[in-house]
C-alpha positions as CSV (number, residue, x, y, z in Angstrom):
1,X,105.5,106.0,94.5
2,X,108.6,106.3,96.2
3,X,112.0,106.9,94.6
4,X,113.5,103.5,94.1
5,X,116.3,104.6,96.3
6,X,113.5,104.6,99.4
7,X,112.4,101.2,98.3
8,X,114.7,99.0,100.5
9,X,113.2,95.9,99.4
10,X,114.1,96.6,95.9
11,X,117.9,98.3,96.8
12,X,118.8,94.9,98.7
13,X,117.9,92.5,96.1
14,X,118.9,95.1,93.6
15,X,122.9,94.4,95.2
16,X,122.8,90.8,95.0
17,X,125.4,89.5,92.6
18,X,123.3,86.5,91.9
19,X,119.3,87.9,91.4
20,X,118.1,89.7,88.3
21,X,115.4,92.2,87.8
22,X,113.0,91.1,84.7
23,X,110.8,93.8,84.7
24,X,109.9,96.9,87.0
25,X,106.4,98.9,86.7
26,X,105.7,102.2,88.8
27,X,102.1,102.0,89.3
28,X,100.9,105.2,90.6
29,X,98.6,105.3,93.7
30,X,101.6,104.7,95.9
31,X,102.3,100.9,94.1
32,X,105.1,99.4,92.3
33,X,105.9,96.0,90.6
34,X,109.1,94.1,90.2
35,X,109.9,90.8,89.2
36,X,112.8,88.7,89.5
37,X,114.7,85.6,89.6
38,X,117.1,84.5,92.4
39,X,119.4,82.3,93.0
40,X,122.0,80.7,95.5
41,X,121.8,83.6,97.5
42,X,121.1,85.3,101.4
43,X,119.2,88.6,101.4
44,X,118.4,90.6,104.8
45,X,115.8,92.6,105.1
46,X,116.0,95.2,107.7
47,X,112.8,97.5,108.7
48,X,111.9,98.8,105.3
49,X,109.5,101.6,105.2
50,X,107.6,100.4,102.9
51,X,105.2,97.1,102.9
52,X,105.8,94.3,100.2
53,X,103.5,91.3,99.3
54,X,105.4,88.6,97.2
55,X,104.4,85.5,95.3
56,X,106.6,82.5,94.3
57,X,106.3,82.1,90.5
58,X,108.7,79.1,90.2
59,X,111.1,76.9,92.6
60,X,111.3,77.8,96.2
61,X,111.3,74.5,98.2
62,X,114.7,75.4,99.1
63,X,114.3,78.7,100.3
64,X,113.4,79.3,103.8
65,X,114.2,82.0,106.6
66,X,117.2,81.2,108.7
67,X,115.2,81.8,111.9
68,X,112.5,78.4,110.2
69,X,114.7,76.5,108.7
70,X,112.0,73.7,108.4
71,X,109.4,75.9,106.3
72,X,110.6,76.0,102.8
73,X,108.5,77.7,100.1
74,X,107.0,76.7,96.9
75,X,105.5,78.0,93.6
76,X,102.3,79.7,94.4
77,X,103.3,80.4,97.8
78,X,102.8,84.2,99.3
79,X,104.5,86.4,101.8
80,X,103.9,89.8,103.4
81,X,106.4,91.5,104.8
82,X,105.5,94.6,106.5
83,X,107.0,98.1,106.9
84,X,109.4,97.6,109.9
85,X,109.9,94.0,109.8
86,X,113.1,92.2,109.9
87,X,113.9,89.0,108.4
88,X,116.5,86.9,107.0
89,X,116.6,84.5,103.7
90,X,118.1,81.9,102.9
91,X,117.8,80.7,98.8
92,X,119.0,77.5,97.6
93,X,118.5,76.6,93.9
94,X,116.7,78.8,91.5
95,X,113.9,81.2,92.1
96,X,111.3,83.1,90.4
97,X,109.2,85.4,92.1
98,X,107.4,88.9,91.7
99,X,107.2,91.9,94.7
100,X,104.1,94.5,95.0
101,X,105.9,97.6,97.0
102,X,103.4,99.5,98.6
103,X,103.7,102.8,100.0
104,X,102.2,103.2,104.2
105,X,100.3,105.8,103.0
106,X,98.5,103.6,100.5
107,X,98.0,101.4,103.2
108,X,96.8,104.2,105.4
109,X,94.0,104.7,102.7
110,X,92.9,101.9,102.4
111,X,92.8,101.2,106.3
112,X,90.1,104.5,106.3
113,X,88.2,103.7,103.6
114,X,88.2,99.9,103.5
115,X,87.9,99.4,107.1
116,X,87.2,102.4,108.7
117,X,89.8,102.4,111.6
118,X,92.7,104.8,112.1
119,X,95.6,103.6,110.5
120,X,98.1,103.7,113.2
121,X,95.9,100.7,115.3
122,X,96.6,98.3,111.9
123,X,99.5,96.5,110.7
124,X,99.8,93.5,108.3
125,X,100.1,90.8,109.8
126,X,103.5,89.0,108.6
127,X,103.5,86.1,106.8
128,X,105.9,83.7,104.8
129,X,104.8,81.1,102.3
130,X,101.2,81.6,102.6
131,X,98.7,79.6,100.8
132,X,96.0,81.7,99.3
133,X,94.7,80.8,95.8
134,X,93.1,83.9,94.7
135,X,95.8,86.1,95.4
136,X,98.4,83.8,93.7
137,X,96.2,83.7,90.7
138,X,96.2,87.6,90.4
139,X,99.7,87.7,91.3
140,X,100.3,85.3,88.0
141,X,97.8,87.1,85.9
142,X,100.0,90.0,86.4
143,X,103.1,88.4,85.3
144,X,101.3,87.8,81.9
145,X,100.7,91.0,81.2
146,X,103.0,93.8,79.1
147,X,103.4,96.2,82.1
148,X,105.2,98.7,79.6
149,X,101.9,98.8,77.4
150,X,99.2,101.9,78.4
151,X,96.1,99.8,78.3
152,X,97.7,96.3,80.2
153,X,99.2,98.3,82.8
154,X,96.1,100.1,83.8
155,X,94.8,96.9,84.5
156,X,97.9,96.3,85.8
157,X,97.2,98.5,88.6
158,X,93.7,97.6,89.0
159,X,95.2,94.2,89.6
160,X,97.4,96.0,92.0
161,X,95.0,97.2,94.3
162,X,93.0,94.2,94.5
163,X,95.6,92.5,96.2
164,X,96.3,95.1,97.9
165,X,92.5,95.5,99.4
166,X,92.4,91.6,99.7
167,X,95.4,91.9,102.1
168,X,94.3,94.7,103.9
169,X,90.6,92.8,104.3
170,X,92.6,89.5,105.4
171,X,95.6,89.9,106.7
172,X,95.2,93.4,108.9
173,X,94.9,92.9,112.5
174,X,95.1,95.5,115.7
175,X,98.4,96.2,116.8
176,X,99.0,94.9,120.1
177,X,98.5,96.7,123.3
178,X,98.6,100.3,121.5
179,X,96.8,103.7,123.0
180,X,95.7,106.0,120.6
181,X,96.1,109.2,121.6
182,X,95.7,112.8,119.7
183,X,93.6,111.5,116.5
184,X,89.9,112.4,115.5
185,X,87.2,110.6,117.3
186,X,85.1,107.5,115.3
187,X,82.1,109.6,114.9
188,X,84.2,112.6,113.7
189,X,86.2,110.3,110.8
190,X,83.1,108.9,109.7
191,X,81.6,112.2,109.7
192,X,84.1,113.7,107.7
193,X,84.5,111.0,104.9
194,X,80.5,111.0,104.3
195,X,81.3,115.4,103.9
196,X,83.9,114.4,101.2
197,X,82.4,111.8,99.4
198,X,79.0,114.0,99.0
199,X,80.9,117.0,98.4
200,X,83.7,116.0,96.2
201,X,82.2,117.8,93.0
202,X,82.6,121.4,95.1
203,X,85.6,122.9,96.4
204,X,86.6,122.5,100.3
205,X,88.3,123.9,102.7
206,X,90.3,123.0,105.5
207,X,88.1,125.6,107.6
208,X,85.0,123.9,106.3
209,X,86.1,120.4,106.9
210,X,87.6,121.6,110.6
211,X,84.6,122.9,111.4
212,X,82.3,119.5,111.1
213,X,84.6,118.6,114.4
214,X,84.5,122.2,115.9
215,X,88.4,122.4,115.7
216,X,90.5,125.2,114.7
217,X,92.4,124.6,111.5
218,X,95.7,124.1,112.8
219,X,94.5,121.5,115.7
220,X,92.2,119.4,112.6
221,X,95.2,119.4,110.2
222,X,97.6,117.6,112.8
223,X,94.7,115.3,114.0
224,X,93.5,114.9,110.9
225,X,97.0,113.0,109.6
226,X,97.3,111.6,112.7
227,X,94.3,109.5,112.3
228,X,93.9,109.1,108.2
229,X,97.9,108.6,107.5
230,X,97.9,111.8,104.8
231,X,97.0,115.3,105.1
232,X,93.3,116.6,104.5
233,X,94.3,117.4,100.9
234,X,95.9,114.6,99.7
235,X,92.9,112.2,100.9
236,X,90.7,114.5,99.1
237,X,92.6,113.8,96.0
238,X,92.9,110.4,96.4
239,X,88.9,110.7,96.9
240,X,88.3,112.3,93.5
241,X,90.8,110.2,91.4
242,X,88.4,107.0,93.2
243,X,85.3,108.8,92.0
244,X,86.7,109.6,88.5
245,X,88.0,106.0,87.9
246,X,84.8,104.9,88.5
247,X,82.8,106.8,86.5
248,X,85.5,106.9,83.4
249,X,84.8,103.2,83.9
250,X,81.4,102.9,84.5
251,X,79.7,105.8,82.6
252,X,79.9,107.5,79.1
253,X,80.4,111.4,80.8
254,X,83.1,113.4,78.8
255,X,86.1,113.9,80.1
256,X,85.2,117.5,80.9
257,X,81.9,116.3,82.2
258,X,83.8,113.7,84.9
259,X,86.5,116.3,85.6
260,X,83.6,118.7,86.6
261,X,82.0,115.6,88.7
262,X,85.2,115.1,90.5
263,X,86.0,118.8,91.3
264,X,88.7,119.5,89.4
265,X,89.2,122.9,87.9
266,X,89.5,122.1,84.5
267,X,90.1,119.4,82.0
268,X,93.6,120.2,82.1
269,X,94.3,120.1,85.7
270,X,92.3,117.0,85.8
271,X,94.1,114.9,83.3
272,X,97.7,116.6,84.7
273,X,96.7,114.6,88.4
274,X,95.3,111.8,86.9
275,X,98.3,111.6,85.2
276,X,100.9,111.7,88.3
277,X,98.3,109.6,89.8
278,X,98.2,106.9,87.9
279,X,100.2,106.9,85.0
280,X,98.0,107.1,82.1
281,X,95.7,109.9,80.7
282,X,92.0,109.7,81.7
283,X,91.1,108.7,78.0
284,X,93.7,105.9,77.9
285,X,92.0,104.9,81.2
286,X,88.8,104.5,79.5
287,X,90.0,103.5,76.3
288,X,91.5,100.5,78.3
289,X,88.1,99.3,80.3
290,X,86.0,99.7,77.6
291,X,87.9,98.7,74.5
């Protein structure tokens, strides 16, 4: 995840006098958690680079933004606020209310393998004080869980990520009016992430995977990020981290065994990303879904 100094979301309300941060969990996987209470306040938020889905945990109705002063919020109420966006609030009376931060290239993932569309033609779709019931119910099963302890905040950020895909599968739309130019053709990207995902136990190469769409390296790289929103390697990653969560999860392999499955070089090297990746060994990952 980003450094909390590139999370403007969190830096604004982090220099209000009047809000206060009760807890603050990096995720992995491009995700981070924070949630605080407000009150009496006005916080601007001007195109952050990163996206940020929020839910209303207490009070609200007298909170609104200055450009709808008629629509106030409430508990259980959501809002997206997409990378770019700009908005203004103003909060009257006492808040609660917890953030998801997530990354664009965890969006960008999830735009490829979710919906299978290029990135770049998505955006949320901006919202303030939505009502949706299932993602206000995983928003407050988060806050009841210890996001300091191993096993709670692996489901923590399995929680995560299924708001995370429920946004992307509800509130992601085409972005208006917009010509792609210089990405990977349909047939290519679909091509290339059936390769991977049958291939992911065996090393690739950039040559290999450049190849499949008769490009040199150089010219598949560039297009290749262009189109996916992360370079070759860093999707493949992302790929193999998938495909060992899900069989840590859903099989009885050993560790060595999955790592093998996942192409990773070694146990080692495999429970070093996993690590990074998601903040937990590989056997406190299973430890926590099977226990």
């Amino acid at each position: 995840m980003a450094q909390l100094e590139h999370l403007q979301v969190f830096q604004t309300m982090s220099r209000s006098p009047n809000a206060r941060l009760h807890g603050l969990a990096h995720l992995g996987d491009g995700l981070a958690l924070a949630r605080w209470s407000n009150a009496h306040d006005v916080r601007d938020y001007l195109a952050p680079s990163h996206h940020t889905l929020s839910c209303y945990l207490s009070g609200g109705t007298g909170t609104f933004r200055r450009e709808h002063p008629g629509n106030k919020g409430a508990p259980d109420r959501l809002c997206i606020m997409p990378a770019e966006h700009e908005s203004a609030w103003i909060i009257n009376g006492q808040i609660q209310l917890v953030h998801l931060y997530v990354e664009q290239e965890r969006f960008a993932l999830g735009a490829v393998t979710l919906l299978d569309r290029e990135p770049r033609s998505l955006q949320l779709q901006e919202a303030t004080f939505l009502e949706d019931a299932e993602q206000a119910a995983r928003f407050r099963q988060l806050c009841r869980l210890d996001w300091q302890e191993p096993g709670e905040r692996l489901l923590t950020s399995s929680l995560a990520h299924e708001l995370l895909d429920h946004a992307l599968l509800n509130q992601v739309g085409l972005r208006p009016g917009l010509r792609l130019k210089g990405g990977l053709a349909p047939v290519q990207r679909r091509r290339l992430r059936e390769h991977i995902e049958q291939h992911l136990a065996e090393p690739l190469s950039l040559g290999e995977l450049a190849s499949l769409c008769a490009l040199s390296e150089y010219h598949f790289a560039r297009m290749f990020q262009t189109s996916f929103g992360l370079p070759p390697h860093r999707y493949v990653l992302a790929r193999r981290l998938a495909r060992a969560c899900h069989l840590l999860r859903h099989s009885r392999l050993p560790l060595g065994e999955v790592a093998m499955a996942c192409g990773f070089a070694s146990p080692s090297h495999f429970s070093n990303r996993f690590r990074l990746a998601l903040r937990a060994t590989p056997g406190q990952y299973r430890a926590a879904f099977q226990g």
